[in-house]
Structures are given as C-alpha cells and as structure tokens.
C-alpha positions, 0 to 999 in steps of 0.5 A: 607480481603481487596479486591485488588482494595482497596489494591492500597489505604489502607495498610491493616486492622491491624497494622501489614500489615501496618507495613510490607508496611512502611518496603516496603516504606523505601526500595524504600527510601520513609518514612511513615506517618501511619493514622488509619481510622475512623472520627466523632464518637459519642461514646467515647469507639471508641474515646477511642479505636482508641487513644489506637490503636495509642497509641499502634502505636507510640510504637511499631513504637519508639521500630522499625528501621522505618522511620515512623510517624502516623496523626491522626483526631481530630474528631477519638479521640473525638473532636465530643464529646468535646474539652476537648475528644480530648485534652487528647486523644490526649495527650495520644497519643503524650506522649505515645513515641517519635514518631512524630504526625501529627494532621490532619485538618478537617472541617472549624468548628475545626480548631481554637480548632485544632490550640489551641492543635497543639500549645499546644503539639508543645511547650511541645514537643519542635516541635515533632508535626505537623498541616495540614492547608488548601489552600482552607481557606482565614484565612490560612494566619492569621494562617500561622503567628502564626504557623511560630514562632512555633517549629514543621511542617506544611503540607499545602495541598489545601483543600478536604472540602467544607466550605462556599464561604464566609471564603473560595475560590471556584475556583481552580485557586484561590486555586492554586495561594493561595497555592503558596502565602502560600507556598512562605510565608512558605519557606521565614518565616519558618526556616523549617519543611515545608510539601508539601502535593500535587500530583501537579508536578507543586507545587512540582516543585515550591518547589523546587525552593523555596528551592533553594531561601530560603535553607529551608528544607522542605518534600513532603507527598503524598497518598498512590495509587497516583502517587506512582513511582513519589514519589520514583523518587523524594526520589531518587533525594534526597527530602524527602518524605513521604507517608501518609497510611491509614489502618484498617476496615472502608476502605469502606468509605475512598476508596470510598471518594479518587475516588470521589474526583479525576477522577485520582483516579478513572481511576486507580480504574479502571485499578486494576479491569481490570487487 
C-alpha cells in the first residue's frame, strides 16, 4: 500500500487504482497519460513482464470510455539489453490496441535508437504514437526537422538528464530561451500534435500565444502532484491537458527522484506529512 505522502505523486500500485484515478482526471476534464514504473532492467523476463502489463493496459484502456493514453521507457521494455528488445517489445505494445503510445526519452546515449522506432511505429500507424524530446540537448533542432514531416506528436520538455556540456546546455536560461526557439519552430512548422511538457506558466503562456499566431493545435502534459488545480483551471478554459500518472510498486525511486528534482516538489512532500 502507498503511504500517503506518495499517493500525491503515484496513482497507486496495480492498474486498477490508476484506472480509478484517470475516471477522477476526466471528471475534472483532465485526460490521462498512464506510465508503469520501472527503467533500465538487465533481465529480459522483467522486459518482458512490464511490455505485457502495458500490453494488457492498452487493452483494457481501447475496451474503456477513458480519455487516456499510456508512455512507456525504452529502457523498461529492453533497450538495455538490445535494440533489437526494445523494438519488438515495443511493437507488441503499439499493435496490442488502438490506444495511443507515448515513447518517453531517456539518456542522451538512446535517443538516435528511440528516434529510429518512433518513425517506424509513426508511419505504421499513420501517427498514433508519440516522442518526447529534450530542450536541454543542442541536436533538438536537427531532430525537430525530421520529426516535423511526420504523422503523430512531440512532447517537448526541457530536460531532466544530465549529458555532457559539449552536446547539451547547462544553464537554465539557455535552456529556457532554447525551449521557446523549439517551441516557436513547432507550432510554425508542425501541422499539429504538439506536447507542451511543462509546469512553466510562462511556457504555457507562450503557447498560447503561439496558438493564436499559428492556429496549431497543441496539449499541455504535466506531473501528476504538480500544479494540479492549474491544470484543471487550464482544461477548463478549453486547452487540452493531460496528466502524465505513474503507478505500480518501484514507486520508491520514482518518489524520491520528483523531490530531489524541484524544491517545488519537496515543499509539497512536505506539506502532506504535516497535514
């Protein structure tokens, strides 16, 4: 059972308690983006465990009335045991039903391997499928041009890895100022499908404004247990939302990496214990 300090950022330990907490996001007018927990395995029984618990998801999700999707990691469905792993797992998935899949972006080693299967599976499927890329890496515009003439969407979040200075930028203003150059590019060249993965106001805002400008239909994604009533207040003014819900029992790790990444989220750790 989750305590309930991690209950503000996990949707629980089985796929029914998430379920249950995507049914709650769509009363609010907030849709779903479901993420088993669980990375970098070397054991492909747990490669293949996972694949088939997301396998089993998108089902039971394609027979449900949910607005939901699910994301999964390459490195959780075998990428650290081979391309090749990953690829069919990864296929499994994305033939399994009609619901749509999100590929998460992981270290700045995977993402060539992770751009090759996105293309592949967003030609298949005619763009049911989705890529995440990272603000924080200085080849993001490169890989923003070949994503633009492809069916399916493109989260574009600024970065929670570290890679080496020389392919990335450090400083958060470079980051910041290369988030909305990408951005910028996104809603001019993309004829939609465009993910704003960011609590940032001022990047949601900007969005918005790109919209006006552009007409281009975009979403915004943010974490569950982050600035949770915003995102209700924003799907209620009419832009789609999503919140991206991790579940399952290797909540540990994940818990602990959203505090030590913002002091935001430690502050609201914080507040749950003592109240």
């Amino acid at each position: 059972m989750l305590p309930p300090i991690a209950n503000n950022f996990v949707a629980g330990e089985g796929p029914a308690t998430a379920l249950d907490h995507v049914r709650g996001l769509n009363a609010d007018g907030v849709a779903g983006i479901l993420n088993l927990l669980g990375e970098h395995y070397d054991d492909r029984a747990d490669a293949d465990a996972d694949t088939q618990a997301y396998v089993d998801l998108v089902r039971d999700l394609a027979a449900s009335d949910l607005d939901c999707c699910v994301s999964v990691k390459p490195s959780q469905i075998g990428l650290d045991l081979g391309d090749d792993v990953f690829r069919e797992n990864l296929s499994r998935i994305v033939d399994a039903s009609d619901t749509f899949v999100w590929v998460d972006m992981e270290d700045h080693e995977t993402v060539d391997v992770t751009l090759d299967a996105y293309e592949e599976h967003a030609r298949a499927t005619d763009g049911n499928v989705g890529l995440c890329v990272q603000a924080n890496m200085r080849r993001t515009d490169e890989d923003l041009e070949r994503l633009a003439d492809l069916p399916g969407k493109v989260r574009l979040v600024k970065g929670a890895y570290d890679p080496p200075k020389e392919i990335a930028y450090k400083d958060k203003a470079r980051v910041d100022e290369a988030y909305r150059e990408y951005l910028e590019y996104m809603f001019r060249e993309f004829d939609g499908g465009i993910g704003v993965g960011s609590h940032d106001p001022a990047m949601i805002d900007y969005a918005a404004d790109l919209h006006e400008e552009y007409g281009t239909d975009y979403e915004v994604q943010m974490l569950m247990g982050v600035r949770e009533e915003a995102q209700v207040d924003l799907a209620a003014s009419g832009v789609p939302v999503y919140q991206y819900a991790p579940y399952g029992d290797k909540w540990l790790s994940y818990f602990y990496r959203r505090v030590r990444e913002r002091k935001e989220n430690a502050l609201f750790a914080l507040r749950a214990v003592l109240s």
